[in-house]
C-alpha positions in Angstrom: -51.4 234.9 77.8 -51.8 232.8 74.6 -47.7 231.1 73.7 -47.2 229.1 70.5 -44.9 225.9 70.5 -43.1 224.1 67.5 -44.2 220.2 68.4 -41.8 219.0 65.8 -38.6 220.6 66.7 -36.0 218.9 68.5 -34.4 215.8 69.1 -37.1 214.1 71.1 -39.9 216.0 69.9 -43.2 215.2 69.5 -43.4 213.3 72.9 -41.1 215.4 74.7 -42.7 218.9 73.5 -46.3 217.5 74.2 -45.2 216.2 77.4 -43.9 219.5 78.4 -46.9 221.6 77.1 -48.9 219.3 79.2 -46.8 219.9 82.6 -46.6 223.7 81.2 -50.7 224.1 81.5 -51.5 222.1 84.6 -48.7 223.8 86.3 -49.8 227.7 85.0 -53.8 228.2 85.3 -52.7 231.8 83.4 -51.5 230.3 79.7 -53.2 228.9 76.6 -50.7 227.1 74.5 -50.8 226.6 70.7 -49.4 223.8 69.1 -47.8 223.4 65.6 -47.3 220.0 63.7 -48.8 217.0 62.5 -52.1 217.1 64.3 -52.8 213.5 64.0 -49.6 212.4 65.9 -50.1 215.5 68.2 -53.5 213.9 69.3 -52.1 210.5 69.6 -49.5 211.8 71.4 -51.8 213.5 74.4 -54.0 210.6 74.5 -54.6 209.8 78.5 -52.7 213.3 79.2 -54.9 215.1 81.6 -54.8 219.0 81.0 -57.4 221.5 80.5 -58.0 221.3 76.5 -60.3 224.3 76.3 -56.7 226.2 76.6 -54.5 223.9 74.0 -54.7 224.5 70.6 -53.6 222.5 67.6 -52.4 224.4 64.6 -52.2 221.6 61.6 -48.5 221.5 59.6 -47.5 218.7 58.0 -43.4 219.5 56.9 -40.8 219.6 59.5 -37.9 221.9 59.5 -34.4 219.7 60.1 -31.0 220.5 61.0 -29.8 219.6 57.3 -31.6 221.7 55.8 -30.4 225.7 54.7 -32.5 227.7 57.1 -32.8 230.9 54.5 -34.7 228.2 52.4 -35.9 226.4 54.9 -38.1 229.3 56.1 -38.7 230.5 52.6 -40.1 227.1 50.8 -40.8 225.0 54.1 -44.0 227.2 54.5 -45.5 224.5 56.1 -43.5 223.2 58.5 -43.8 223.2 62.4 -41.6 226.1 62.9 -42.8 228.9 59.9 -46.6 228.1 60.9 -45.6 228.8 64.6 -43.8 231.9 63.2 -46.7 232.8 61.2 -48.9 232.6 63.9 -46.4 234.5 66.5 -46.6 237.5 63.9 -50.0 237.5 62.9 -51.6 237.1 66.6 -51.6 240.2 68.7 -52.8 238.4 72.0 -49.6 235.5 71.4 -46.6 236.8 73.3 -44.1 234.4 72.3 -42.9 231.4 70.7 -40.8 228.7 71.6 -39.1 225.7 69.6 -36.0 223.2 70.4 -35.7 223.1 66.1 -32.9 224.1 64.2 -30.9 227.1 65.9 -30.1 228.6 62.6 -33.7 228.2 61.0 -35.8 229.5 64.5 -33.2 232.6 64.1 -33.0 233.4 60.7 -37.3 233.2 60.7 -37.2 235.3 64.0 -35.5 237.7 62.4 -37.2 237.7 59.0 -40.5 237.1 60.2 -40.6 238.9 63.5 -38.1 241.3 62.8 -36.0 243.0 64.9 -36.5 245.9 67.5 -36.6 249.3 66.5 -33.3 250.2 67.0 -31.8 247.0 67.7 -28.6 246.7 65.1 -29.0 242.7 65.9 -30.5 240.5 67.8 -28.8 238.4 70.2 -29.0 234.9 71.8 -28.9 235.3 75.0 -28.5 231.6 77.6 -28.2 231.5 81.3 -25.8 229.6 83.6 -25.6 228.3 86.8 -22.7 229.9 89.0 -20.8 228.6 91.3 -22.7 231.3 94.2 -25.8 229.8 93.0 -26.9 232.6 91.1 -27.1 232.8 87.2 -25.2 234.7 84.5 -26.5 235.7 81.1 -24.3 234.8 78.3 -24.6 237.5 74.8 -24.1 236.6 72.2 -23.6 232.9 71.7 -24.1 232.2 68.0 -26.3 234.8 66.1 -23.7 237.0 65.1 -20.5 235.3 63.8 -18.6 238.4 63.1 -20.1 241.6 65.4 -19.2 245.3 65.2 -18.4 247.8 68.0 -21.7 248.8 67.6 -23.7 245.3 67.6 -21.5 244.3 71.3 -22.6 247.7 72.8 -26.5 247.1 71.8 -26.0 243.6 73.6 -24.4 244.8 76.7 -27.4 247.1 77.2 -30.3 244.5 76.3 -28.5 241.6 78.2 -28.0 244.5 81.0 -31.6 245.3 80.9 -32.9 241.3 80.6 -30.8 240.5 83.8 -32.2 243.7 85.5 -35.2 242.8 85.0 -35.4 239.4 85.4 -33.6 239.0 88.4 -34.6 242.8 90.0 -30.6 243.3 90.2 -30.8 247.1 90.3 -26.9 247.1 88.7 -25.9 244.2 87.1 -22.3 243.3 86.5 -21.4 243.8 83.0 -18.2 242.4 81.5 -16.8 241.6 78.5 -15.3 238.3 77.0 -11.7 238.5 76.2 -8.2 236.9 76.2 -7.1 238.4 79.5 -8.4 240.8 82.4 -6.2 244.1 81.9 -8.1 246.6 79.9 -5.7 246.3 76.6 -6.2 242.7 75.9 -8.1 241.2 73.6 -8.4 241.4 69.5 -9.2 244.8 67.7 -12.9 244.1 67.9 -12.3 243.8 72.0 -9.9 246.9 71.9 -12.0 249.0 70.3 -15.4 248.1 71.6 -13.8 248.5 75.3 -13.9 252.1 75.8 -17.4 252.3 74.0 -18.4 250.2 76.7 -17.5 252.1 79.6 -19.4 255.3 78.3 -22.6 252.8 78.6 -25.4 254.0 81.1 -24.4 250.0 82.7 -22.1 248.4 85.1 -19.1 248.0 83.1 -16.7 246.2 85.1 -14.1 245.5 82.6 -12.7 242.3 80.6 -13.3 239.0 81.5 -11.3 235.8 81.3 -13.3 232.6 79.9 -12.4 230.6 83.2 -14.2 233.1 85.7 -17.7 232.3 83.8 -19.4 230.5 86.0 -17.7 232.2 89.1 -21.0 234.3 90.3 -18.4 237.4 89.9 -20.6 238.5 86.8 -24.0 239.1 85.9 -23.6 239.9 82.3 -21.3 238.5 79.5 -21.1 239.9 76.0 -19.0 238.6 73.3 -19.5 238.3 69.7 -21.3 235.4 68.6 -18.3 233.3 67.4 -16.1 233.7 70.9 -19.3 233.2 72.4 -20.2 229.8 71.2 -16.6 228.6 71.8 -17.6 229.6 75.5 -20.8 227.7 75.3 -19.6 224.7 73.7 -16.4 224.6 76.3 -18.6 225.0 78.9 -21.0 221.8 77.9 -18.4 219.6 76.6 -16.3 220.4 80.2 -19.5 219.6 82.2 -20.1 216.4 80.1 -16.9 215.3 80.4 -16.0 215.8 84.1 -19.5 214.4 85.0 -18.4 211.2 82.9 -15.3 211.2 84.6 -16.6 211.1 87.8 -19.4 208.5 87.1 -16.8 205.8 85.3 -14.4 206.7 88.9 -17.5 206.4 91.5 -18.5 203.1 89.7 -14.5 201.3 89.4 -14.8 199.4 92.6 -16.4 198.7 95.3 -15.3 200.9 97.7 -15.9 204.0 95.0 -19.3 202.2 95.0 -20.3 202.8 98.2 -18.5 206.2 98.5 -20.9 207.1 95.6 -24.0 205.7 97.5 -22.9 207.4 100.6 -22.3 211.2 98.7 -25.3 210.8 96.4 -27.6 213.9 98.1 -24.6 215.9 97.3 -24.0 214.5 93.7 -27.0 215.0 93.1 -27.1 218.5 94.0 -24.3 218.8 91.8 -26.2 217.2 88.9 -29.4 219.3 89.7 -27.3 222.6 89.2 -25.2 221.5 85.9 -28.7 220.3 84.4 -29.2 222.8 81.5 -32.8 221.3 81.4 -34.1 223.2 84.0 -33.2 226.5 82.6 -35.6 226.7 79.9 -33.4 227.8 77.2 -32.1 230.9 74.9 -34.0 234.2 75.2 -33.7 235.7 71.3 -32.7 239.0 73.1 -33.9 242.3 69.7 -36.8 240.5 68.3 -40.0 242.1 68.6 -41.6 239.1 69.9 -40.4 236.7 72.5 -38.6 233.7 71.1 -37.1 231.2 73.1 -34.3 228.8 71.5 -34.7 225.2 73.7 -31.9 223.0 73.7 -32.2 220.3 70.8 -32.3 217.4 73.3 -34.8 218.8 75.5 -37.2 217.2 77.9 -40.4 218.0 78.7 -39.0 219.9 82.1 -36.7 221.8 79.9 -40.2 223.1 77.4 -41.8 223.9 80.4 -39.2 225.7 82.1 -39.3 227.8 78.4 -42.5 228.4 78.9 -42.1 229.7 82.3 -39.6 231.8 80.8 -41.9 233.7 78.1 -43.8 234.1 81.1 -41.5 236.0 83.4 -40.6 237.6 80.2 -43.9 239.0 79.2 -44.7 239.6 82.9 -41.8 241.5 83.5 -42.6 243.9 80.4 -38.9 242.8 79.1 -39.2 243.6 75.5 -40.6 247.1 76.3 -37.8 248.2 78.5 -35.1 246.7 76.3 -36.4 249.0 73.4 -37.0 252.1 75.5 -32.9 251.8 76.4 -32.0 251.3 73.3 -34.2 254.0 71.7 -33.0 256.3 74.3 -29.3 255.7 73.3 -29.6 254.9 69.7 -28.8 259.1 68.5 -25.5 258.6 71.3 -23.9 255.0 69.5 -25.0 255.5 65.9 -26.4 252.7 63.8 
């Protein structure tokens, strides 16, 4: 199983990428990994690393794809950057199965989609995270930025393939689908939410109604499907609350003395607490529609967080994910309508 890596995107990329491609092979004996990027500072980068290099690849690109820059341009003039090589390499490889970068959100999606191209079927593709909830389980968030402004039609494809990824992934046999919106009773919500609602409930899935953006994290739902612009509203809420509170409770643990040694004494738990919040381990956004797996990392990711990504296209490819994702849709597509 042969996955390609952008070295260069990210915040803390090279080091952090190469460290986690590092961890990433001696952790799975089943993977070869290709890199993309300045090869000189790639090398210099893994010097004393000890991994098998007969399965790591370098890929030389000298450009770098940043968050200033257009990403319709980006990925049409920036042919050699980090990120269109890796794309390049994603499309033209049969035995690669995915690709995964902590770049530029808007240039890894606009080149998946471009480049990759979507699934036959598929009106759009969908970024799809996962949380932690509050049960300990996880709950799949779709769409959370790749589709500003969504039709009926676009919410019902991502209620199937998030459906179907959850399924899947977690061997849930029904998952719990719901859908983002203002208020639980089945009238709320704009016209898209109004309209989409009883289009949902006809869906071959586990429609369980609207949801309320404060039961997220609940462990009450499996599924959440929004439009990309409500949906990144969720997703930013939900990061800057957890930043926030955790700061809160730092500055209060660390005021005095006696919250000093409260801290020491709750610190297992605290740090269970931490453990869960920590987006890092969760790998990062499954670009639900593309033909190809592409994960989206977080732009501050560590090298845990790359190699939980790559665990993810794993599980992914594993699982046979993108096939049964295009089977449902296929199945459905004469039913919904494009």
């Amino acid at each position: 199983m042969k996955i390609v890596i952008d070295a260069f995107g990210g915040d803390n990329a090279p080091m952090s990428v190469i460290d986690g491609t590092v961890m990433s092979l001696n952790k799975f004996s089943n993977i070869n990994i290709v890199l993309t990027g300045d090869k000189n500072k790639i090398n210099e980068c893994l010097k004393g690393k000890k991994y098998d290099s007969s399965r790591l690849e370098i890929i030389h690109a000298d450009d770098v794809i940043t968050n200033d820059d257009v990403p319709t341009d980006a990925i049409r003039h920036k042919t050699n950057s980090s990120l269109v090589v890796a794309l390049d390499y994603l499309k033209n490889n049969d035995d690669c199965v995915g690709l995964i970068s902590a770049g530029s959100t808007g240039a890894v999606l606009t080149g998946g989609f471009l480049k990759i191209g979507r699934m036959k079927g598929v009106s759009r593709p969908a970024l799809a995270p996962l949380f932690p909830t509050r049960t300990g389980g996880q709950v799949v968030l779709i769409d959370c930025g790749a589709n500003v402004d969504c039709k009926p039609i676009n919410l019902c494809h991502f209620a199937l393939m998030g459906s179907e990824y959850f399924k899947t992934m977690f061997n849930v046999e029904h998952p719990r689908v719901a859908l983002l919106s203002n208020g639980a009773e089945d009238k709320k919500g704009n016209e898209l939410c109004k309209e989409v609602f009883p289009m949902l409930k006809q869906l071959p899935i586990n429609f369980v109604g609207n949801m309320e953006a404060r039961y997220f994290m609940t462990g009450d739902y499996d599924v959440v499907v929004a439009d990309g612009f409500a949906g990144n509203v969720l997703l930013k809420s939900v990061e800057g609350s957890v930043k926030f509170t955790t700061g809160v409770i730092k500055e209060a643990m660390m005021s005095s003395l006696k919250s000093k040694i409260g801290a020491l004494l709750c610190r297992k738990a605290l740090k269970k607490v931490k453990d869960k919040l920590d987006y890092n381990k969760y790998g990062g956004s499954f670009f639900v529609g593309c033909k190809k797996t592409i994960i989206k990392s977080h732009g501050s990711s560590k090298a845990v967080t790359i190699c939980a990504a790559v665990e993810q296209v794993i599980k992914l490819e594993s699982n046979k994910v993108n096939e049964k994702i295009t089977k449902t849709i296929e199945s459905l597509t004469q039913n919904l309508g494009e």
